[in-house]
C-alpha positions as CSV (number, residue, x, y, z in Angstrom):
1,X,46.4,53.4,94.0
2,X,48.7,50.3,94.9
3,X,47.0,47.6,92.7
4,X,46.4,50.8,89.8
5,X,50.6,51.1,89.6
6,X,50.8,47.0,90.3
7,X,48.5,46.8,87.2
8,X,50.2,49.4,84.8
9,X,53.7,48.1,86.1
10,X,52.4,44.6,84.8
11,X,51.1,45.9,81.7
12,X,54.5,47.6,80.5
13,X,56.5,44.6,81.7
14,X,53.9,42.2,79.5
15,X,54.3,44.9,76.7
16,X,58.2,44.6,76.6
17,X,58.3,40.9,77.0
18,X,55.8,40.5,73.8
19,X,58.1,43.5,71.7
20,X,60.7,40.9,72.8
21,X,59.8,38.1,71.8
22,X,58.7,39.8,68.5
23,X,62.1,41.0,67.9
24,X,63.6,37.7,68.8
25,X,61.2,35.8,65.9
26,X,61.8,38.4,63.5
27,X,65.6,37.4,63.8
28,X,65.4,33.7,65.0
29,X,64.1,33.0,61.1
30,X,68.0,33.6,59.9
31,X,70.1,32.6,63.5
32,X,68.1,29.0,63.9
33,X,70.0,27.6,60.8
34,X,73.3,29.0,62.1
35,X,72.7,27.9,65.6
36,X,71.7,24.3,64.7
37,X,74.9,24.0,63.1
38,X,78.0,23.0,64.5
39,X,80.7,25.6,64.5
40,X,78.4,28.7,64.1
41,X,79.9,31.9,65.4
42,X,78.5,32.3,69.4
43,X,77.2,35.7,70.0
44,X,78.0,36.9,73.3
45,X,77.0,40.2,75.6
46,X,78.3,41.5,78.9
47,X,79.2,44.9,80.2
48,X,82.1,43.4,82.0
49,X,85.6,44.0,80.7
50,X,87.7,42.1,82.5
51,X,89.1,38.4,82.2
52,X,85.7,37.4,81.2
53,X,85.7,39.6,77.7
54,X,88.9,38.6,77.3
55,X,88.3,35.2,77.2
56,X,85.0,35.3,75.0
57,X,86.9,36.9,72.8
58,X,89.7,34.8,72.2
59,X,87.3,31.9,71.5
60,X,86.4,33.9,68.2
61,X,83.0,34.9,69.8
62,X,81.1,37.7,68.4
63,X,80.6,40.7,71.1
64,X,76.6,42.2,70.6
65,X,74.6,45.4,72.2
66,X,71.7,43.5,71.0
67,X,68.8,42.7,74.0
68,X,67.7,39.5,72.8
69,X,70.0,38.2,70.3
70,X,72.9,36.7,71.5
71,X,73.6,33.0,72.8
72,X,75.1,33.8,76.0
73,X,74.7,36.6,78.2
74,X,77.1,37.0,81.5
75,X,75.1,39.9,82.8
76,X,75.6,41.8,86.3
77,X,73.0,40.3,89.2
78,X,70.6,43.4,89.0
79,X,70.4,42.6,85.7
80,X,68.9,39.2,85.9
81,X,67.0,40.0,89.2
82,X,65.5,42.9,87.5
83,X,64.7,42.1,83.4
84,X,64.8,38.6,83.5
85,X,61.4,37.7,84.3
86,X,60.5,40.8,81.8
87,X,61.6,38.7,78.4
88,X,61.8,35.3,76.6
89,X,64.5,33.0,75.8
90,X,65.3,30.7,72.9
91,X,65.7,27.2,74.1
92,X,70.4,27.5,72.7
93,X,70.3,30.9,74.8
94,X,72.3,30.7,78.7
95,X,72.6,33.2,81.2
96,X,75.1,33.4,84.0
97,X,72.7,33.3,86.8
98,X,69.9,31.9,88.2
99,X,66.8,34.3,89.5
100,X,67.3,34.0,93.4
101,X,70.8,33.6,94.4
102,X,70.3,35.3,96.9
103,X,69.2,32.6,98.9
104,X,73.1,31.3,98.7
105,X,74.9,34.0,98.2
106,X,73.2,36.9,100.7
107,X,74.9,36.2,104.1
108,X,71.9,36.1,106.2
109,X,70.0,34.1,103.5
110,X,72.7,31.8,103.6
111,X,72.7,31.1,107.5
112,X,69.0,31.0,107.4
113,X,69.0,27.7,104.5
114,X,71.7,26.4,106.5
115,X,70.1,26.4,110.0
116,X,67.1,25.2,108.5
117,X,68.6,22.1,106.7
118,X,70.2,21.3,109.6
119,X,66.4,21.1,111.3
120,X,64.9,18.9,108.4
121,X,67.7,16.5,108.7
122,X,67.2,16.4,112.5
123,X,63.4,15.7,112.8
124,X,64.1,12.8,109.9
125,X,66.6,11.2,112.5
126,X,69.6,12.0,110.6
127,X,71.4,13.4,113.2
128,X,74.8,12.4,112.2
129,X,74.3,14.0,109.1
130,X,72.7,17.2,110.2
131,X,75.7,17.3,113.1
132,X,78.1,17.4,109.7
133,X,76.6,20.6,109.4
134,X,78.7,22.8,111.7
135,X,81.0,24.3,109.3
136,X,79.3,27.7,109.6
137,X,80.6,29.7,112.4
138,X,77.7,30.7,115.5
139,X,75.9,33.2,114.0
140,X,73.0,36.2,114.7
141,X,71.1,38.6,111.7
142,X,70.9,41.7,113.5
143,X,69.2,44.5,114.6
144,X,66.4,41.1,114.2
145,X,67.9,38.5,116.3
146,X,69.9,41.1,118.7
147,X,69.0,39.8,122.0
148,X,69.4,36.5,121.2
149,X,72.8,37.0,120.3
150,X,73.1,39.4,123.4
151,X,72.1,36.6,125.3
152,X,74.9,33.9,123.7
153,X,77.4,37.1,124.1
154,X,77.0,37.5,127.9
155,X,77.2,33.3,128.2
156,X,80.5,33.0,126.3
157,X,82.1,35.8,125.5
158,X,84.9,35.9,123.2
159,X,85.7,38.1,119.9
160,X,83.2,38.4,117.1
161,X,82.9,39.8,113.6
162,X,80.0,42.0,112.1
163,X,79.7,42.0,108.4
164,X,76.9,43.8,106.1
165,X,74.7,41.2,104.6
166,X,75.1,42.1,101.3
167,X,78.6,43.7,100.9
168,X,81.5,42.6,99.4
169,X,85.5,42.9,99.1
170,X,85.6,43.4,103.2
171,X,83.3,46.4,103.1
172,X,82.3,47.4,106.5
173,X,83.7,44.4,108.7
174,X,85.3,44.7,112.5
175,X,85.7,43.0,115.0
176,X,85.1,43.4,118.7
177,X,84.8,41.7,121.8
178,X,82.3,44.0,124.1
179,X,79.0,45.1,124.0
180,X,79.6,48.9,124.3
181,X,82.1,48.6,121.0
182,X,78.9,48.1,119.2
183,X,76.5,50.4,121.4
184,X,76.6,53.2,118.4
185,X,75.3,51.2,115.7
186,X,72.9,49.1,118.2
187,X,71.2,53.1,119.5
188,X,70.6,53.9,116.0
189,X,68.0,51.2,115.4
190,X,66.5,50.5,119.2
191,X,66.1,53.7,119.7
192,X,64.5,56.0,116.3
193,X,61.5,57.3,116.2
194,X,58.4,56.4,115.1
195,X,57.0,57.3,112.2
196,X,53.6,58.5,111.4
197,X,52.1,55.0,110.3
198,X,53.1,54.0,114.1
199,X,55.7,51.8,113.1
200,X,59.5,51.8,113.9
201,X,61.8,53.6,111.6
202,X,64.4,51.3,111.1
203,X,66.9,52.3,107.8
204,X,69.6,50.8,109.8
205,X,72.0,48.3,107.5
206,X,71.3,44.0,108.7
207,X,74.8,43.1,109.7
208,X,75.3,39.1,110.5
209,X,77.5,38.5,113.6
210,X,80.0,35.4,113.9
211,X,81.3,34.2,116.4
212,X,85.1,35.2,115.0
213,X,87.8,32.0,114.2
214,X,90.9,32.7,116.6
215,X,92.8,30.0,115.8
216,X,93.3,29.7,112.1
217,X,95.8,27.5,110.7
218,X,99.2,29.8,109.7
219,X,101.7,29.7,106.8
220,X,105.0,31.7,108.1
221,X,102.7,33.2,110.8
222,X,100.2,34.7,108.3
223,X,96.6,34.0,108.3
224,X,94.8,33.0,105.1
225,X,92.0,31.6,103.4
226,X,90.7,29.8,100.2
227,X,89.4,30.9,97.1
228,X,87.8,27.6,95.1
229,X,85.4,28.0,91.8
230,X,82.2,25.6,91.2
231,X,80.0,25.6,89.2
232,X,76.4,24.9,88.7
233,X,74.8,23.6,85.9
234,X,71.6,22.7,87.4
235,X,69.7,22.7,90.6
236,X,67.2,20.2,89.5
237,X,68.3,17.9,89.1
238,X,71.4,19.5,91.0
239,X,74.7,18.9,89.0
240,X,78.0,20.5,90.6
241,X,81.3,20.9,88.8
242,X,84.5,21.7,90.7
243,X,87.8,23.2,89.7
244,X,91.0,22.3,90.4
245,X,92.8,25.6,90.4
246,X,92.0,28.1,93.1
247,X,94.0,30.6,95.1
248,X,94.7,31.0,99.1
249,X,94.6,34.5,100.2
250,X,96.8,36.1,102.3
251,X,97.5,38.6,104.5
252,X,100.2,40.7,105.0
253,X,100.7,41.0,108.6
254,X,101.7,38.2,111.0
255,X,98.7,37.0,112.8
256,X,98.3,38.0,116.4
257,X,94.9,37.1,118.5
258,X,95.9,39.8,121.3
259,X,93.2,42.5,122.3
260,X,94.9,45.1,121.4
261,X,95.4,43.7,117.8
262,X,91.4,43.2,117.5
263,X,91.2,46.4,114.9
264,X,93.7,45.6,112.6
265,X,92.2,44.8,109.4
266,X,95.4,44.0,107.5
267,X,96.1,40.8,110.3
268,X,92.5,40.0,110.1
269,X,90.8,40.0,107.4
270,X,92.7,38.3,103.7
271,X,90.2,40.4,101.3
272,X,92.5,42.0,98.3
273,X,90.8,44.7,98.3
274,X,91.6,45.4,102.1
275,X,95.5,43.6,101.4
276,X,96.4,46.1,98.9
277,X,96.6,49.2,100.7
278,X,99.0,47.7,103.2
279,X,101.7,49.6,103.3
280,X,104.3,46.4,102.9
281,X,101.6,44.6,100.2
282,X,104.0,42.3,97.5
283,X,102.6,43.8,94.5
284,X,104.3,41.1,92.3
285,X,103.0,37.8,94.3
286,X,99.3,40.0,95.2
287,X,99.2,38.1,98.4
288,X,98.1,34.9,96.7
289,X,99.4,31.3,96.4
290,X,98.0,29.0,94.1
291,X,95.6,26.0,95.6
292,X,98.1,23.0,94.5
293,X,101.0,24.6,95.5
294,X,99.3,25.0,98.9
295,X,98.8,21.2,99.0
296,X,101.8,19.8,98.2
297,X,103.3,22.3,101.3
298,X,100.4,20.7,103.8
299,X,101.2,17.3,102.3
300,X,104.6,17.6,103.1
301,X,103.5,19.1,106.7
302,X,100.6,16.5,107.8
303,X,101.1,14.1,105.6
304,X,98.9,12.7,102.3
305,X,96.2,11.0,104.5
306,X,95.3,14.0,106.6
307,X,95.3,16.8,103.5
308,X,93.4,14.5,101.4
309,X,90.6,14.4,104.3
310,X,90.9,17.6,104.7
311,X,90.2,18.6,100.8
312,X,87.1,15.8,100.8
313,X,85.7,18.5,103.6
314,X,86.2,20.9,102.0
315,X,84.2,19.8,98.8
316,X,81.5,18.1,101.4
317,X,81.0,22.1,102.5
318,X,80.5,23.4,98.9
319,X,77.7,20.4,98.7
320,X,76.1,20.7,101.9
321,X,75.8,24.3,101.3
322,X,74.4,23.4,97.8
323,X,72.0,20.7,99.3
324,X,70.5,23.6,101.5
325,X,69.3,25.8,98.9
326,X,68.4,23.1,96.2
327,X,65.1,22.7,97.6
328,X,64.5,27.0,97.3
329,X,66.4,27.9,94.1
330,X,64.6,28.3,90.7
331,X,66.4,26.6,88.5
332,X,65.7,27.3,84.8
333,X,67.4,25.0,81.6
334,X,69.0,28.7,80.9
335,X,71.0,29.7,83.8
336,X,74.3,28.2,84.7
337,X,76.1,29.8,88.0
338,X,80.0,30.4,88.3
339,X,80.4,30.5,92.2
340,X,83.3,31.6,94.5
341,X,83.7,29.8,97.4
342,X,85.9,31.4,100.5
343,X,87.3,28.7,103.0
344,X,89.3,29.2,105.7
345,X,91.1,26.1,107.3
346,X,91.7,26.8,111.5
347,X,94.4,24.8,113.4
348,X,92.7,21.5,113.7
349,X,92.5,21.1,109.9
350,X,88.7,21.7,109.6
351,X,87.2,23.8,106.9
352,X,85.0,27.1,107.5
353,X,82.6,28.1,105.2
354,X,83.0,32.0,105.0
355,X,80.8,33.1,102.7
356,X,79.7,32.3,98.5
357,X,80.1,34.8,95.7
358,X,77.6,34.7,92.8
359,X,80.1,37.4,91.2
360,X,83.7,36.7,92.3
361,X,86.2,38.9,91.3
362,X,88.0,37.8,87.6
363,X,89.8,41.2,87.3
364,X,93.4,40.1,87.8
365,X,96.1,41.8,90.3
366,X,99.2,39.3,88.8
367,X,100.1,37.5,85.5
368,X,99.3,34.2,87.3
369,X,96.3,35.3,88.6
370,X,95.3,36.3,84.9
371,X,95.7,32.9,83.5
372,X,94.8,31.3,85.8
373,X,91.5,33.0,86.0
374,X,91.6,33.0,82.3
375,X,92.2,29.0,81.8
376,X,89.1,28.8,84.4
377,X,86.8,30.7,82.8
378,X,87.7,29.1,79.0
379,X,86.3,25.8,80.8
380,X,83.7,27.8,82.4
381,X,82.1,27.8,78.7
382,X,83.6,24.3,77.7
383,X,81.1,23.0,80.3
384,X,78.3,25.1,79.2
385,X,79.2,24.2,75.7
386,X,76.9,26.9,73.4
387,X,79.3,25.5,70.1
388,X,77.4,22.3,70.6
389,X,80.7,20.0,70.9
390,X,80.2,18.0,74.3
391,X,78.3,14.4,74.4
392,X,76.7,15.4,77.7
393,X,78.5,12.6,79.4
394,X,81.1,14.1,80.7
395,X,82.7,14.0,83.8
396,X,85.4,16.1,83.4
397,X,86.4,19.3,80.9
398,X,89.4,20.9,81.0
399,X,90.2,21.9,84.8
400,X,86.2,21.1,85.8
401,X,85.4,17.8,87.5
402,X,81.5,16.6,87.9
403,X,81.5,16.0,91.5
404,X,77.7,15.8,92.0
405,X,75.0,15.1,88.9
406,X,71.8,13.9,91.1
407,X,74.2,11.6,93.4
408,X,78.1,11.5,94.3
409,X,80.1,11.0,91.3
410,X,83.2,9.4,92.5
411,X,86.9,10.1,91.4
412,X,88.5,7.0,88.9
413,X,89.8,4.1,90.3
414,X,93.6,4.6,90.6
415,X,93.5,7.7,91.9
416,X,95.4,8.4,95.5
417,X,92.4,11.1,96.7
418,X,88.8,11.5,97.5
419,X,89.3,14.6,95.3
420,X,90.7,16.4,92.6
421,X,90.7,20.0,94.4
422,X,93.9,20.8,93.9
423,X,95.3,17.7,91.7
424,X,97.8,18.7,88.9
425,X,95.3,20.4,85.2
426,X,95.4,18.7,83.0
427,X,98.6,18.0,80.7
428,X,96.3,18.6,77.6
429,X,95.0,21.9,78.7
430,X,94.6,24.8,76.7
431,X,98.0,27.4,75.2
432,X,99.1,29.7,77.2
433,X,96.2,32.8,77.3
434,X,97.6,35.4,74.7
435,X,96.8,39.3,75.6
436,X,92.9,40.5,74.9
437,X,92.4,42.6,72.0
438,X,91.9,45.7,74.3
439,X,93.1,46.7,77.8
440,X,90.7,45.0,80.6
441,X,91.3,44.1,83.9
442,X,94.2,46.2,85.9
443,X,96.7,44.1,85.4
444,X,96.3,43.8,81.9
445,X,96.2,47.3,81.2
446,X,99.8,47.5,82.8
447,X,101.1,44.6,81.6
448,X,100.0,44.9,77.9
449,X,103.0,46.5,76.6
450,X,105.3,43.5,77.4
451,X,103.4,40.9,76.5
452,X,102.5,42.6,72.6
453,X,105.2,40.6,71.0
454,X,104.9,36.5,69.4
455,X,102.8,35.9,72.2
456,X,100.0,38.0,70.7
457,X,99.5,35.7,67.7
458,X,98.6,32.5,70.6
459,X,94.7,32.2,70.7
460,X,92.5,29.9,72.6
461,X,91.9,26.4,70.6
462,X,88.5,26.6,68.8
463,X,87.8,22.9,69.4
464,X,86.8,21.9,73.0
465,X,89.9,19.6,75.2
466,X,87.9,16.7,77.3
467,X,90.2,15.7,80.0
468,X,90.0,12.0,81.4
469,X,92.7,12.0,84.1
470,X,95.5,9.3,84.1
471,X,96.0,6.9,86.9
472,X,99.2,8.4,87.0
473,X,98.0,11.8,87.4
474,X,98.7,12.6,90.9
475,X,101.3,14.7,93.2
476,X,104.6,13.9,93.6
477,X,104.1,14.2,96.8
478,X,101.4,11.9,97.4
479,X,102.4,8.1,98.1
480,X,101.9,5.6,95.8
481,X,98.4,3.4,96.1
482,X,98.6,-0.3,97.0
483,X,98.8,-2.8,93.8
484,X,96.6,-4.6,95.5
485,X,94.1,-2.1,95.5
486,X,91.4,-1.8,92.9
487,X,88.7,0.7,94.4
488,X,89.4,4.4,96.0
489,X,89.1,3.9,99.5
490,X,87.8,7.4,101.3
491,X,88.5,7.9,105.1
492,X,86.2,6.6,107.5
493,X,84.4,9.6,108.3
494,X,83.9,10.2,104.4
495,X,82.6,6.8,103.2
496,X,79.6,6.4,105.7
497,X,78.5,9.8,104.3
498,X,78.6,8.9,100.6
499,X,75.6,6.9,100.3
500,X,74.4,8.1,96.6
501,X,71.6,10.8,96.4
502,X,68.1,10.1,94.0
């Protein structure tokens, strides 16, 4: 009965793959002309109606219902993981992700390619590489690896954090420092019945379990983290683009690591979603502070040296975690990936890697937050280029820079950091964002009646802006390089590690 359902559920998904591709020949005869020429209309679906509609939009895009004719699809992950083996594409036609993301973004799927990079490069011998790997906090999948972290408990202690492996926007995270503050949830799984097939019932969520950060690095006593965008291109060969702006998180209660503060989510955890039913949440800031803003105040703490090593980590984690999945993603000329990145920087100045998005949140809570998810997103689809306008050898568009593209692409000579995370946009970038035809994201919705004056009549620039940074491009609060100088010199610890990748 098994194979009889496999076969039948084989033979309808063959069936709608060949109605598809029918469909899509039938209308490929009049759309190939169009599409092979510059400046054709882009044909766009999505059922999201936030920042990202907005955008698409704006560039004069053409929203469609249709299934198979449209240029560029940003569909939800169930979508992809669910119809897109089912149907063909045209060789112009992109999606938004690839077909196992999971392997990054799932939590436990995450650790696992981690720990197991970490193995590869140790039985190769590259053991000061595969020690650079300890940006992920100790952690256990559980119920399946419960006694080994019951064993690591019992030897050191300390406070830890459960999280559900594949929730989001703080959903079902605490914290806790003793065994019996877990006993509940551990008694539903070790001890259910069994069923009739003689195995163990277990319907019990996977959590993974950290070993919990208690000494972040604070801003006026608040703990936060970081909110960074790459994107993907390609996983083979793997090409990585990183953007500039970004956002640090914060929360609105002054950290405390006392025992008796352990259950306060609003000190612990910086999720918006969590932050905004504080009852002292700023509404008008949302609890965030934009990424360069952040940087000038550290350089002006620690100095230019230190924060530029510190933001060269911090890129090294969003590659190291990339280099640990390559090997496992299927990559497809298609699919592009728009990934958020959560950071959080402890007291020593090392970065954490907390967990990747494969959808992060573009609804906007502020007008900065709007354009600046906004400006992202309209170099989002510079990069991906559907109109056709790029030369392909690129190294930076708009706020993106390539960082990776099958070996370390290095910043320009001139420049006074290892990277641009961070660095001033571009002078050149794109008009203020004007208002989306229709109410989208929450803030938009509130907001729209103010901003329905002139402003309206601003719309994104049709043609594509290719930023090549200045040597003078850099923060006034960074110190001037050397004349002498002619080459970026990276810190110590960053140039033995940036031998260049085939």
């Amino acid at each position: 009965e098994t194979s009889e359902r496999f076969a039948a559920q084989t033979r309808r998904m063959r069936a709608r793959r060949d109605a598809a591709r029918r469909s899509s020949a039938a209308s490929s005869g009049a759309s190939m002309a169009d599409r092979s020429t510059p400046g054709h209309q882009v044909r766009f679906r999505t059922s999201f109606s936030n920042t990202v509609y907005d955008v698409m939009k704006r560039r004069g895009w053409i929203e469609t219902d249709s299934d198979t004719d449209w240029d560029l699809h940003w569909a939800e992950r169930d979508w992809v993981y669910e119809v897109f083996d089912t149907m063909h594409l045209e060789a112009w036609q992109r999606l938004n992700h690839f077909r196992n993301g999971r392997e990054l973004c799932r939590k436990d799927l995450l650790v696992k390619n981690l720990k197991r990079r970490r193995r590869q490069l140790e039985r190769e011998g590259k053991h000061e590489e595969a020690e650079a790997f300890d940006f992920s906090p100790v952690t256990f999948v559980l119920p399946k690896e419960y006694a080994m972290f019951v064993e690591e408990f019992k030897r050191t202690g300390g406070v830890w954090i459960m999280k559900p492996i594949g929730s989001a926007q703080g959903k079902g995270i605490f914290l806790f420092s003793r065994l019996s503050e877990i006993s509940e949830w551990r008694t539903d799984y070790r001890f259910r019945g069994k069923g009739a097939d003689h195995k163990q019932e277990s319907d019990v969520e996977a959590y993974v379990v950290q070993r919990y950060i208690m000494n972040p690095y604070l801003i006026g006593g608040k703990k936060f983290d970081l909110r960074i965008y790459v994107m993907v291109s390609s996983f083979s060969p793997l090409q990585v683009w990183l953007h500039r702006s970004g956002f640090s998180r914060f929360s609105h209660s002054r950290y405390s690591s006392e025992p008796g503060d352990i259950a306060n989510n609003f000190m612990h955890l910086t999720n918006v979603a969590i932050q905004k039913t504080a009852e002292n949440y700023d509404a008008r800031s949302g609890g965030k502070w934009d990424i360069r803003s952040l940087k000038l105040y550290m350089v002006s703490q620690f100095g230019r040296e230190m924060v530029d090593e510190l933001f060269w980590r911090i890129m090294m984690v969003v590659l190291r975690s990339l280099f640990a999945v390559q090997q496992v993603m299927i990559s497809d000329r298609h699919c592009f990936e728009l990934y958020g990145y959560d950071i959080l920087i402890d007291d020593t100045l090392k970065p954490w890697l907390i967990e990747v998005n494969a959808s992060p949140s573009l609804t906007a809570n502020t007008k900065e937050d709007y354009d600046l998810k906004c400006q992202m997103l309209n170099d989002v689809f510079d990069v991906i280029d559907v109109e056709g306008k790029l030369s392909g050898d690129e190294e930076h568009v708009g706020g993106f820079d390539l960082i990776y593209d099958n070996g370390f692409v290095d910043v320009e000579q001139g420049s006074c950091w290892s990277t641009l995370l961070g660095s001033a946009m571009p002078r050149t970038f794109g008009d203020r964002l004007a208002p989306a035809p229709r109410p989208s994201s929450g803030y938009h919705a509130a907001s729209s009646q103010q901003s329905s004056s002139g402003e309206d009549a601003h719309r994104l620039r049709q043609e594509r802006t290719v930023y090549q940074p200045s040597r003078e491009d850099t923060s006034a609060a960074a110190a001037e390089k050397p004349s002498g100088s002619k080459k970026k010199q990276r810190p110590l610890s960053s140039r033995r590690n940036l031998k260049r990748a085939s």
